[in-house]
N, C-alpha and C positions, 0 to 999 in steps of 0.2 A: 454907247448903244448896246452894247453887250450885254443886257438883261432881258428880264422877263416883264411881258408886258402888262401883266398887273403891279410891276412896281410902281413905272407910270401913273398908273391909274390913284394905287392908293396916293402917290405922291400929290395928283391933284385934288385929291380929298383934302388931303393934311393943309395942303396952299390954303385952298377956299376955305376950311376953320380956322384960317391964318395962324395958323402951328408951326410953320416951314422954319422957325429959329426955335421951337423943342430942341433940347439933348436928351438924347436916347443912348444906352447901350446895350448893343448886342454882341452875345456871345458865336462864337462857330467851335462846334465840339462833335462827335461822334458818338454813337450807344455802343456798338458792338465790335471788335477786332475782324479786320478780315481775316482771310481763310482759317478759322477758327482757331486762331493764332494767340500768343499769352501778349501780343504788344503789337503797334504800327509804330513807321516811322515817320516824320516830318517832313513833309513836303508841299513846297508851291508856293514859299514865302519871296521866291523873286520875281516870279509871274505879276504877282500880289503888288511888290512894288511896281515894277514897269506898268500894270494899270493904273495904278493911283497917280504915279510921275505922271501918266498921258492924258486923265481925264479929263476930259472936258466934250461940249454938244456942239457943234458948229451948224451953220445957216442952214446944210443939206439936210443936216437930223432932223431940227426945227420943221420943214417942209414936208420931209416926209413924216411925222408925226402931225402935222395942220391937216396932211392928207386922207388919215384915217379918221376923221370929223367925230373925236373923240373929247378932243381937247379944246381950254379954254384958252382965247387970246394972253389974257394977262398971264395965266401956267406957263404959255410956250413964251413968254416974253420974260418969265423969272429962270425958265430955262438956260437961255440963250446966256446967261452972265453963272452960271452953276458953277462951281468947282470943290474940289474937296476940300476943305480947311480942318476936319477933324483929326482924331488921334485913332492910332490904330499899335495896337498891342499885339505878338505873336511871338509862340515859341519856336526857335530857329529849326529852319533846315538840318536835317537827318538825327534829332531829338527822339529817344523814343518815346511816345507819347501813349497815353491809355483814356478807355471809355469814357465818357462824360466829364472829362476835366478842359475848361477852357481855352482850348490852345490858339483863339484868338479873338482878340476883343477888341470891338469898334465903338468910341465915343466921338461922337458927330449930330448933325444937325438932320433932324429925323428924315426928310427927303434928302440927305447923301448919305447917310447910312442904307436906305433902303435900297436907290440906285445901285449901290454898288455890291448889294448880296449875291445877284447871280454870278459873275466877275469872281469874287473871293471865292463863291463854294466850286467852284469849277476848277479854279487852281488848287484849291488845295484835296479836293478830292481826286484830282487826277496825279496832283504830286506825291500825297503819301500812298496812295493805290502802287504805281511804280517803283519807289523808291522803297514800302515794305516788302515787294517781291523779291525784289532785289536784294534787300537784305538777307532775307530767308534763303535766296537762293547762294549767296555768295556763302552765308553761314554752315550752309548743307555740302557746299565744298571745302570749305576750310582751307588750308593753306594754296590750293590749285587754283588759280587766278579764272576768271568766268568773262569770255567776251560775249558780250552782248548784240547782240545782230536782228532784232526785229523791226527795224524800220519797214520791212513791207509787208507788215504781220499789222501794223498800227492803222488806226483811227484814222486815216487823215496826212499830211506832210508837218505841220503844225505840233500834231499828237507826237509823231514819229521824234520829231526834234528833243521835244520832252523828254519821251521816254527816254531815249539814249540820253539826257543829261540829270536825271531823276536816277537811272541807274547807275552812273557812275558815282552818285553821292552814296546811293546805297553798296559800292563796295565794289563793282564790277571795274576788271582793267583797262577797259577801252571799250570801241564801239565800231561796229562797221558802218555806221552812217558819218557818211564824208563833211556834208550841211555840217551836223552840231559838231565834228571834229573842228571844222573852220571856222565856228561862231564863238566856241568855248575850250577851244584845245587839249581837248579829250584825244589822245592815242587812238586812233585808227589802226583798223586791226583785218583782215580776213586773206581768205587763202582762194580757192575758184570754185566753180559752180560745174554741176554735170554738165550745160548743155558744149562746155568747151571740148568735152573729153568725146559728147557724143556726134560733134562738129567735126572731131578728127578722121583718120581713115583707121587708125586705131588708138588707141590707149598710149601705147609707147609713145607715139608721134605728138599723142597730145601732151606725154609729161616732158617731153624732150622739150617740146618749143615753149611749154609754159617757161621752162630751166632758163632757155635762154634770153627770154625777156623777161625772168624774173630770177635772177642769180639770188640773192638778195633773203628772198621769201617764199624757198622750194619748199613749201606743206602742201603735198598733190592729196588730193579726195580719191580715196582707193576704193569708194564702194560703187562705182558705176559699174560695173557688171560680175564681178567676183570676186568682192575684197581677199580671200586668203590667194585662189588660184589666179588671179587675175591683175588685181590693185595692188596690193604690196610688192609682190614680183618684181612691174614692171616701173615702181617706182625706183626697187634699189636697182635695176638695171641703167635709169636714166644716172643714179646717182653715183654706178661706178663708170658708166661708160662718158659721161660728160661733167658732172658735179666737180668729183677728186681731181680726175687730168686736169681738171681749170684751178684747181686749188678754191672749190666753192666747198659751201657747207650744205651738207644735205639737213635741211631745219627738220622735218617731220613728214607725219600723213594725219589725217582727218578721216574718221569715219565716222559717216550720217543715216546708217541705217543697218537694218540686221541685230543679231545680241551681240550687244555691245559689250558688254560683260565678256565673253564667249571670245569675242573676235579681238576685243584690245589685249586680254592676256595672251592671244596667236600670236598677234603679231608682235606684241614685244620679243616671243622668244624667236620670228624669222628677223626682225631689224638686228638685234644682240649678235644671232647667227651668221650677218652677212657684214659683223663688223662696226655695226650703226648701232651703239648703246647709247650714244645722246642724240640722235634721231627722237624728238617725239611725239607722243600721239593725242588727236584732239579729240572731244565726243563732242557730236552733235544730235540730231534729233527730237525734240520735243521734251525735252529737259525740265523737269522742275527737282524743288527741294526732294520731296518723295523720291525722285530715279535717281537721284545723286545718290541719295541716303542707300537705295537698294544697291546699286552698283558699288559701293561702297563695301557693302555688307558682303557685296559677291566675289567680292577682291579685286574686280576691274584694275586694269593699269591703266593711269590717262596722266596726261600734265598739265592739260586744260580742257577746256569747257566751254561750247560754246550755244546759249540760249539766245533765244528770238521770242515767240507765240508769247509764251508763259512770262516773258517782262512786261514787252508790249502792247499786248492784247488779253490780257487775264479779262477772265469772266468774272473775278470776285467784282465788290466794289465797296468803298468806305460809308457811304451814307451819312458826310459831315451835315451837320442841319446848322441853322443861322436864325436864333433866336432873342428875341427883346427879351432881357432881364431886368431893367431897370428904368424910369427916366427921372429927369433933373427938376426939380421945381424950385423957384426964387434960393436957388443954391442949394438944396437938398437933393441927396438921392435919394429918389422912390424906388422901391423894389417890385419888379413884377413879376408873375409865376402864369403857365401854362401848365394847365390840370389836364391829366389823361386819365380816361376807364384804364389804361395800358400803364401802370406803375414807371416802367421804361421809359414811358415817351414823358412825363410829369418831371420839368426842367428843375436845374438848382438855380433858384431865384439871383439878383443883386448883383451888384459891380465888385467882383473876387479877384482872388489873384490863387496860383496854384504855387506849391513849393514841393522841392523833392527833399527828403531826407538821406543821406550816404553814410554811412558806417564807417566812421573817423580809421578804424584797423585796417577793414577791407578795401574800402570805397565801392561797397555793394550796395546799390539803392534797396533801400529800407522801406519804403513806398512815399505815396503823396497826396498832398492834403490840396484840397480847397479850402479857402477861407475868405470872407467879407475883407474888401481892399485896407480899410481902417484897423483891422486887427494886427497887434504885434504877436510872432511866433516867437514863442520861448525858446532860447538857444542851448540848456542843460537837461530838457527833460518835456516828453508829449506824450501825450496818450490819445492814438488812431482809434477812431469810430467808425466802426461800419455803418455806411448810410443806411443801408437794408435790413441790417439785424445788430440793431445798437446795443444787446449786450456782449458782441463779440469786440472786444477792446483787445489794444496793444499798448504798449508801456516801451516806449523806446526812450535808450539814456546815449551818451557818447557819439555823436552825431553831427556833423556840416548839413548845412541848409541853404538853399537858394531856389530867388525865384526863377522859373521857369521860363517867365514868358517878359522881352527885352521890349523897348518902345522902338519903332517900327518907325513913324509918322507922330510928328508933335505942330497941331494948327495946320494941319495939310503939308508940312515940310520934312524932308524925309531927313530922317534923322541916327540910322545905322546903317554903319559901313560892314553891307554885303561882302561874306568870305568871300574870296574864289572858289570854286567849283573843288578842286585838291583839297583846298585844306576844310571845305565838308565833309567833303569825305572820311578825311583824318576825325574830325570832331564825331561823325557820325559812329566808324569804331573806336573812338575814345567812350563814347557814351555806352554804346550798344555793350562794353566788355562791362560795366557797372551792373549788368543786370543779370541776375541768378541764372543758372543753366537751367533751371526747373521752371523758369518763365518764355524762355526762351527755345524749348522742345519744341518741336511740331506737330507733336501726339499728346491730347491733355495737358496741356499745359498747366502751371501753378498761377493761379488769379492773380494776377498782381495788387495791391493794397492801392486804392483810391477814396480816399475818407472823408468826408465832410468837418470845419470845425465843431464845434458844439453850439457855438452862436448861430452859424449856418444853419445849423440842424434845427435849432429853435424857430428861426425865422422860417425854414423852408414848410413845419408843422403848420405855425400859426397862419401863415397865407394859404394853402391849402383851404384848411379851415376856415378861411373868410372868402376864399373866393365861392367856396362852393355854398357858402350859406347867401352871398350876395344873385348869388346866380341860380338859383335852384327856385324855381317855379311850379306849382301845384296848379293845373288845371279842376274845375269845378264841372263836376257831373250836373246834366239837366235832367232833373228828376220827373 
């Protein structure tokens, strides 16, 4: 029931022109990169599964769709026996993936294809939304590992769970949300919260007792009321007056406010000063790639990082759409096309498959092509066409090729065995290092190559062409 409820509806159109055994395929792809970014990454392919595993309508759905007196007896009685049986194609988890290329493809029986579009677009918009942030932020740290802490910045408990597990494919080293620690064994991570420090009768009292219920994991938050004169201080005092005599380790301090740039290069020289050179320091505060990058620039000292708002709660968003390209007649594929005034929104027709190219010396992707499912790519030599401005060609020679997108669901049966969570991770920077620096900046980015075949090209002209000549209507003036 997780859809929208004009799926319903058309679905009971499609019934009553007793269409409900059509094959249809539809594509889910994206127009434009978030935060005007040169790439996104893949996400939401296991959400994706765990829907499809679960689908089905039971007795309660039935009623309360009888109840909105929408519906016909025999629709809600074809209902009641629904399940998915179709095939569903996608490119995996932490992939990076680019504008208008199909990164997932549904062949199915036109009411469970339709059924299940809002389901698909919600996962995988919310998955790669997170896990490209994520990337970008982790990438804007580079070697300094980035805990993720926005579970109460998020959407929802639901959302929350995600995001901390969407972020750690995209690179981040842990999570403070305890849930997806326990669900997916994602490293748990954090240190305390002001209101313990401002619970105390002072500051000392409060790093003392943290010390001693937490020997273990002494990173005090020193900006509760005067990081240099105040927070730093009285953290090395807890650290010689109880830490050393116990034979504990003073781990660090955490600063969440103020210029951080400013204040992490203080305190490294009072930590160094009192002794505590592997004592270190965390940043937090509203964190994105941008303030890494600038703190970065300002020489900041940190040794990690700890974001929330900016994983979990971004304002960008992907805009994956779920569109019919194609459907199936007495064994043939039909090709369909959606025409826009909007060049942008004007779909690549037909049942495709996408492929990337890698540069046999470097293993630097070379870009990727679409192409009709039935075509063979030549494995010595191609030549990329801009869909947009088809005299701009490329001539790539020396090259590995693969396709993109793995089979998912074959007849409703699930038929690939899901990484772990870790080794997406891994796969996500094994991939992410294939892509040029100049695509991968955060300022203008380099376009990355997305090309259409030439047979593509042909067919996408000639349906254009025919749709708008079958559909283009002249009304007649009354003279």
């Amino acid at each position: 029931m997780m859809t929208d409820f004009y799926e319903f509806t058309m679905a009971q159109t499609y019934f009553d022109k007793k269409e409900q055994n059509k094959k249809v395929y539809f594509d889910i792809f994206y127009r434009q990169n978030p935060f005007n970014g040169g790439y996104a990454i893949m996400g939401g392919v296991d959400n994706i599964i765990d829907y499809i595993k679960n689908f089905k309508i039971t007795e309660e759905d039935i009623n309360y769709l009888r109840s909105l007196g929408c519906f016909k007896e025999e629709f809600l009685s074809y209902l009641k026996n629904l399940k998915f049986n179709g095939d569903i194609y996608a490119i995996p988890d932490g992939t990076p993936i680019f504008p208008n290329e199909p990164v997932i493809t549904v062949k199915a029986n036109v009411i469970e294809a339709q059924i299940i579009e809002t389901a698909l677009l919600a996962s995988f918009n919310h998955g790669t939304l997170v896990t490209t942030q994520a990337k970008r932020i982790t990438s804007a740290a580079g070697k300094v590992p980035v805990m993720e802490f926005g579970a109460r910045r998020a959407r929802g408990i639901e959302s929350a769970i995600d995001a901390s597990k969407y972020a750690y494919v995209g690179g981040c080293s842990g999570t403070s949300n305890v849930l997806c620690g326990l669900k997916y064994n994602i490293p748990v991570l954090g240190t305390m919260a002001h209101s313990l420090i401002c619970d105390a009768n002072n500051e000392y009292e409060a790093f003392l007792s943290y010390a001693k219920s937490n020997p273990q994991n002494c990173v005090f938050l020193v900006d509760t009321f005067d990081t240099l004169k105040s927070g730093i201080p009285n953290a090395i005092r807890v650290a010689k007056d109880y830490l050393i005599p116990h034979n504990l380790k003073f781990k660090g301090i955490r600063i969440d406010s103020g210029d951080l740039a400013y204040l992490s290069k203080e305190a490294r020289k009072m930590l160094d000063e009192a002794g505590f050179k592997d004592a270190t320091i965390c940043l937090s505060n509203g964190l994105d790639e941008n303030t890494i990058k600038s703190l970065i620039e300002q020489g900041a000292i940190f040794d990690s990082l700890g974001v929330g708002d900016n994983i979990s709660a971004s304002k960008e968003r992907v805009g994956g759409v779920y569109k019919l390209v194609a459907t199936e007649e007495n064994g043939q594929i039909i090709p369909k096309i959606k025409v826009s005034n909007d060049a942008l929104k004007t779909i690549n027709p037909g049942y495709k498959k996408v492929y990337r190219f890698y540069d046999k010396k470097t293993n630097y992707a070379l870009g990727d092509l679409i192409a009709l499912a039935e075509e063979n790519i030549p494995k010595d030599e191609y030549t990329l066409i801009s869909p947009n401005e088809e005299w701009k060609t490329t001539k790539i020679q020396n090259y590995n090729i693969r396709p993109l997108q793995v089979c998912i669901f074959k007849n409703g049966e699930l038929v690939y065995d899901l990484p772990s969570l870790k080794a997406r991770q891994e796969y996500c920077t094994q991939e992410f290092a294939t892509l040029y620096p100049e695509i991968k900046r955060n300022l203008n980015p380099h376009e990355y190559y997305v090309d259409l075949s030439k047979k593509l090209l042909t067919l996408k002209k000639e349906l254009i062409t025919q749709v708008i000549n079958q559909n283009t209507y002249k009304l007649e003036r009354k003279k």
